[in-house]
N, C-alpha and C positions, 0 to 999 in steps of 0.2 A: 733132026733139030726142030723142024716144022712140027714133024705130030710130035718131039716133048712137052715143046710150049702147047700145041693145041692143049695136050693131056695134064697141064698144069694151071691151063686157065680153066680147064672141065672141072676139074676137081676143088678150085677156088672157089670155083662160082657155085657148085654142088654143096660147101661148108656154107659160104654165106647167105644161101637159100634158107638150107638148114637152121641155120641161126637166127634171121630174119623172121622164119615160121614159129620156129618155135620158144624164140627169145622170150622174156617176160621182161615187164619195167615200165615205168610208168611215159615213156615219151616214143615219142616216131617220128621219123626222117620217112621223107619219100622222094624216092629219087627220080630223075627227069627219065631212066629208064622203065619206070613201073613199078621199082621195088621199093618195098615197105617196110623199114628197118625198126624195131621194137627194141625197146631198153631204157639205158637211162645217159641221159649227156652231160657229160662230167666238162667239158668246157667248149662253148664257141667265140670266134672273131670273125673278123670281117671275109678272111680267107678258108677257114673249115669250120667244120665243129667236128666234136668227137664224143662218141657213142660206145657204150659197155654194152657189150650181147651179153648173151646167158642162155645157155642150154643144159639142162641138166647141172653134173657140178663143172663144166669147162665154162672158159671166159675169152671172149676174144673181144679187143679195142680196136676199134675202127677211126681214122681220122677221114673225114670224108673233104675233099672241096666244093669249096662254096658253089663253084661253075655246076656240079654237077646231081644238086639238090632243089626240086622242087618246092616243096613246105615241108616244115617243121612245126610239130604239134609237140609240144612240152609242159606238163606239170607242175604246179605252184612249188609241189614240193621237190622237185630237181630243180627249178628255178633257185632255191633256197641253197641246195647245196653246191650249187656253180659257182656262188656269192661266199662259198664257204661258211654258212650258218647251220647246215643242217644234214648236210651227205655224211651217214652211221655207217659203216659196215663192223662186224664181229671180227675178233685178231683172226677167227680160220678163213674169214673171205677174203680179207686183207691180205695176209700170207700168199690165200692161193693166185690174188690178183697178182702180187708182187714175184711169185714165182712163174706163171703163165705169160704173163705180159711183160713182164722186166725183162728177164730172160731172151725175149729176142728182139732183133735188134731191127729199127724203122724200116718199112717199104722201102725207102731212098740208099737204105746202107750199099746194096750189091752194085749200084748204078754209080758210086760216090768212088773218084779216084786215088789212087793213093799217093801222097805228093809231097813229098820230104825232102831235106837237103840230104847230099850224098854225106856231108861230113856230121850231120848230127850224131851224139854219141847215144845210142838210143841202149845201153847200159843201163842210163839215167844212175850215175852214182852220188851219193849224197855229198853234193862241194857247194861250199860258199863262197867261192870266188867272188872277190872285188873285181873282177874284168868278165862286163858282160858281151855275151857273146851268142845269139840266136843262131847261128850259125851250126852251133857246138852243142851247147847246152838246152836241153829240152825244156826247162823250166824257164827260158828265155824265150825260145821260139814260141813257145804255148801265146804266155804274156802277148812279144810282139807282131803276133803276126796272125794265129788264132783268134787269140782273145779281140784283136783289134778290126777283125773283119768278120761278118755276118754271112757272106758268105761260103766263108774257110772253116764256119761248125761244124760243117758234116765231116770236111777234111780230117780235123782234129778228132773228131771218134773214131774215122775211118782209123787213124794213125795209131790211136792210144788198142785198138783189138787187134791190130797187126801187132803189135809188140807181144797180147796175149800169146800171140798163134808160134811167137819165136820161142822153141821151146830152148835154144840158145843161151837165152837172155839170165840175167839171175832173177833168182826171186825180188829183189827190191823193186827190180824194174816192172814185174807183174804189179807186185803190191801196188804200186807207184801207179800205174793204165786203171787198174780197178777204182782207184779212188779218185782219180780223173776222172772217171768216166761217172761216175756216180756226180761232179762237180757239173759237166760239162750236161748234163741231161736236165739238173736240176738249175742251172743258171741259164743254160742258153734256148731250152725249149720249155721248162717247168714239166716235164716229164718225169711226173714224183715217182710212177712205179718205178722206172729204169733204174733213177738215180737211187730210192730205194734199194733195188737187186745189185749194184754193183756195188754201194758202202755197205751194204751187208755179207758182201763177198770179198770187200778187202778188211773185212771185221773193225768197222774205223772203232766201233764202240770198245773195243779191248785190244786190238793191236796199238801198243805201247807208241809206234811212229804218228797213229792217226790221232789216239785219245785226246791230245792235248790242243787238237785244232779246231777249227768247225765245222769240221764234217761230222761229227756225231751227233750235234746240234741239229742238222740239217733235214740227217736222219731222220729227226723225232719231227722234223718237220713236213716230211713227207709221208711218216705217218698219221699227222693231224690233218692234210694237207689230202690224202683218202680215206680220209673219213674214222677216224679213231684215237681220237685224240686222249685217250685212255694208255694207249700201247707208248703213247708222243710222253704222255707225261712221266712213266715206267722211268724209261730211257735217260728223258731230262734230270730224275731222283739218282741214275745210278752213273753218271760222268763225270769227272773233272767241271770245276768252275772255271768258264770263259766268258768273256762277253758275249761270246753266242748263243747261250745258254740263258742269260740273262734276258738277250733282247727276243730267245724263242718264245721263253713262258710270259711276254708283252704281248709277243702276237696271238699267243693261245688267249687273251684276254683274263688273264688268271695274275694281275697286276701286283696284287699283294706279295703273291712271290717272289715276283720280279723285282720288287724294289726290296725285298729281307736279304736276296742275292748278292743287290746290289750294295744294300750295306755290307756285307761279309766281305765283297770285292775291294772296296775300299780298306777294311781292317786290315787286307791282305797285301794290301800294296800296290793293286792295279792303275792305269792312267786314270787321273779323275777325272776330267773331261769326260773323256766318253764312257764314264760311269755315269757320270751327271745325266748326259744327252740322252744314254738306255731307259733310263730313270723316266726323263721327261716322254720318251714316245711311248713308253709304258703306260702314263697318266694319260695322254694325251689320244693313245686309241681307245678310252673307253670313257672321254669326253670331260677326265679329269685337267678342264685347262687351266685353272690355278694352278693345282700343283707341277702340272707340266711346265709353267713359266717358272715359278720359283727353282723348279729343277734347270730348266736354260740358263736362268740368271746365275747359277753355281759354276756351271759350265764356263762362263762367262771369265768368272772370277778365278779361272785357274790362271797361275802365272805361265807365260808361252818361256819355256826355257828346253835346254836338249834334256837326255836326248831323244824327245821327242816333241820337237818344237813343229815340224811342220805339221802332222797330228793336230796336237792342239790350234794349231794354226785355223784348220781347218773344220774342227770342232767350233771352235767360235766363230767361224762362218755359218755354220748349221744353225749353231743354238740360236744366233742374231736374227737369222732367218726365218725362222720357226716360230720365234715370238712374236713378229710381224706379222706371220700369215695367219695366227691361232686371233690376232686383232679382225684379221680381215674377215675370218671364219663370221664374227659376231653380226658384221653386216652385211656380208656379203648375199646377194639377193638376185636372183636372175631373173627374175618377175620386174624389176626395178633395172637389167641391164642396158642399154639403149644398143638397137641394133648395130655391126659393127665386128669391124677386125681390129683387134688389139692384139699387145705384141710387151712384151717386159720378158724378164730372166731372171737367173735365181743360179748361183753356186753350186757347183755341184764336186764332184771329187776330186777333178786337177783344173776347172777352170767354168766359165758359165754355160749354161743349156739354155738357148734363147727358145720362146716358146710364142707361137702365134693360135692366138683364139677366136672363131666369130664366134659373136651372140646374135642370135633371131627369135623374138617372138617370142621371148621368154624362156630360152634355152639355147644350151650349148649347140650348135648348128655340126664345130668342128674343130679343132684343135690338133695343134700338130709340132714338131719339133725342128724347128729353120737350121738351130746350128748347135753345137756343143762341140765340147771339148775331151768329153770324157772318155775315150776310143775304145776302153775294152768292156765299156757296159750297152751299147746299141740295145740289146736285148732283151733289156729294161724298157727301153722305149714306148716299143710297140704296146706291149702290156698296158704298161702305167694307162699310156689314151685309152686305149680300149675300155680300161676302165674308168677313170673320168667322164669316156662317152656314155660307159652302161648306167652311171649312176645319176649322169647328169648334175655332177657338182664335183667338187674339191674335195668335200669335208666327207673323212669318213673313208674315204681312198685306201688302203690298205699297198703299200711300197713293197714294187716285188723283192721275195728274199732274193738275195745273193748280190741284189746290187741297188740297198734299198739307200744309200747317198742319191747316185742319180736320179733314181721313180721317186724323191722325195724334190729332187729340187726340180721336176717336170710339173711336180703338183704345186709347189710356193710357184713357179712363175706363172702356171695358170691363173693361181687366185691372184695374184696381183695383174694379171694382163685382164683377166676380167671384170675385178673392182677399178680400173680406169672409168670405165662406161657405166657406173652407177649414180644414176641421176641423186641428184640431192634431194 
């Protein structure tokens, strides 16, 4: 057992040399060991960063910890594509990242226990039952117990490849882990290659169960997301119209689109509300805030009736919200904040996100989230700061997908807890 592991860290550490040496890319990690990582860093926070090797035509991703890096030397132009402005790859690099990297599964999987109820039916058959039951039904347990804890994500993949591995099970139930898992990568860690590799292994874009959801959407978002927003748009042309669809080609910044969609959407019968709202964050991330408020003000003016009254319900707490902060956008000034902990909140998907901000000195010092309500988007959280910290403002914040109600109302309570303290 001793000399396997010996002979498995030899031969670890024998690739990562390798790679280290002969990597190419424009940035470098060096780590408190000595070594000198080359490539290119496709995302850091306050706890890792992570690094694309390249040798030859193999590719290996690295996520390192923050604990155990020295300096980091990084280029203007991987700086751009961390930001998502500017990281290109070609559909063969893409492919091959998406199949080299997706393909297997975190460091943490083998260490991560497997920990389920004895009576869940893990069949996973398609029922609607009015009596919910976590106990029972997978699509419950996921919801409350998964979704709601941060740290039961590893649990939940662990769980969704155990059912791969039952060769028992029926095919729905595979079909059904692969596009979990494709969800679960892309919402709980933004691990586009993963979540990539497994919707394109439960075929969400042509399997007749997935087409009609937003995981296809998602998809294309994970190809824009590495770098190819060419393959993103492909995709977006050849799906069913959903609102995810809508609110992808907003985020690709390709606006025009998104609102010709959102007319057909309407034609079609969809909720107007949140056609309205797609509408407005479409205008509204490429700094169109006119027309983004006249689109909230539509929103506004849908009547709250079933049967989707709490929807709209909660759509006009968006739209309400939105229009305020797009106010606050015009004056808000950090140069003009007076030092200081400020504190407000802002609605978010079943209830408020209270948010605490200091300003020092003309900038955001720190910013953080004291309470919410919203229990199965945490994951959102962390992100969202990170990024209000990297940009040092509000405006222009980009809302992670998959849980972009919550990262939307982290960022209105920001700018209102921070225009508190702008002097007159």
């Amino acid at each position: 057992m001793i000399m396997n592991r010996f002979i498995q860290y030899f031969v670890f550490g024998a690739l990562w040399m390798a790679f280290s040496v002969v990597s190419v890319g424009g940035d470098a990690i060096k780590l408190k060991s000595g070594l000198i990582l080359n490539g290119d860093i496709t995302k850091r926070n306050d706890e890792s960063v992570t690094i694309e090797l390249k040798s030859g035509t193999r590719t290996l991703v690295r996520k390192i910890p923050r604990a155990q890096i020295e300096s980091i030397e990084q280029s203007d132009n991987t700086q751009k594509a961390e930001n998502g402005n500017a990281l290109q790859r070609t559909e063969e690099a893409l492919r091959e990242l998406i199949r080299e990297s997706g393909a297997a599964m975190p460091d943490w999987f083998e260490s991560t226990p497997l920990d389920y109820p004895d009576t869940l039916d893990l069949t996973w058959p398609d029922t609607d039952t009015p009596i919910w039951n976590y106990q029972r039904h997978i699509d419950h347990y996921l919801w409350d117990i998964i979704d709601t804890n941060a740290s039961r994500y590893r649990q939940g993949v662990k769980l969704m490849a155990y059912l791969l591995e039952r060769s028992d099970l029926p095919e729905i139930a595979h079909d059904k882990a692969r596009e979990e898992l494709g969800r679960m990568f892309f919402e709980f860690f933004q691990d586009y290659a993963r979540a990539a590799f497994w919707w394109e292994s439960a075929k969400v874009a042509t399997n007749e169960r997935f087409r009609g959801t937003d995981s296809p959407a998602r998809l294309a978002e994970c190809y824009a997301q590495l770098g190819n927003r060419d393959m993103a748009m492909v995709l977006l042309n050849d799906i069913p119209l959903t609102p995810a669809v809508i609110k992808a080609w907003g985020g690709l910044r390709e606006t025009d689109r998104a609102l010709s969609l959102a007319k057909e959407a309407m034609n079609q019968g969809f909720e107007a509300s949140e056609i309205h709202l797609l509408s407005g964050d479409a205008c509204r991330n490429v700094g169109r805030y006119e027309e983004a408020t006249r689109f909230y003000q539509l929103a506004l003016e849908v009547e709250i009736k079933s049967p989707h009254k709490t929807g709209i319900e909660r759509n006009h707490r968006r739209a309400k919200d939105t229009m305020e902060v797009i106010r606050l956008f015009d004056r808000l000034d950090l140069a003009k904040v007076k030092e200081g902990v400020y504190r407000d909140r802002s609605y978010g998907y079943s209830g408020f996100v209270n948010v605490e901000a200091q300003a020092k000195a003309g900038s955001i010092e720190s910013v953080k989230v004291t309470s919410m309500s919203d229990r199965q988007y945490y994951h959102a959280v962390e992100e969202t700061l990170q990024r209000i910290m990297s940009r040092q403002s509000v405006k222009g914040v980009d809302a992670v997908s998959g849980a972009t109600v919550t990262s939307e109302a982290v960022i209105r309570a920001t700018a209102r807890a921070l225009s508190q303290g702008m002097e007159p």
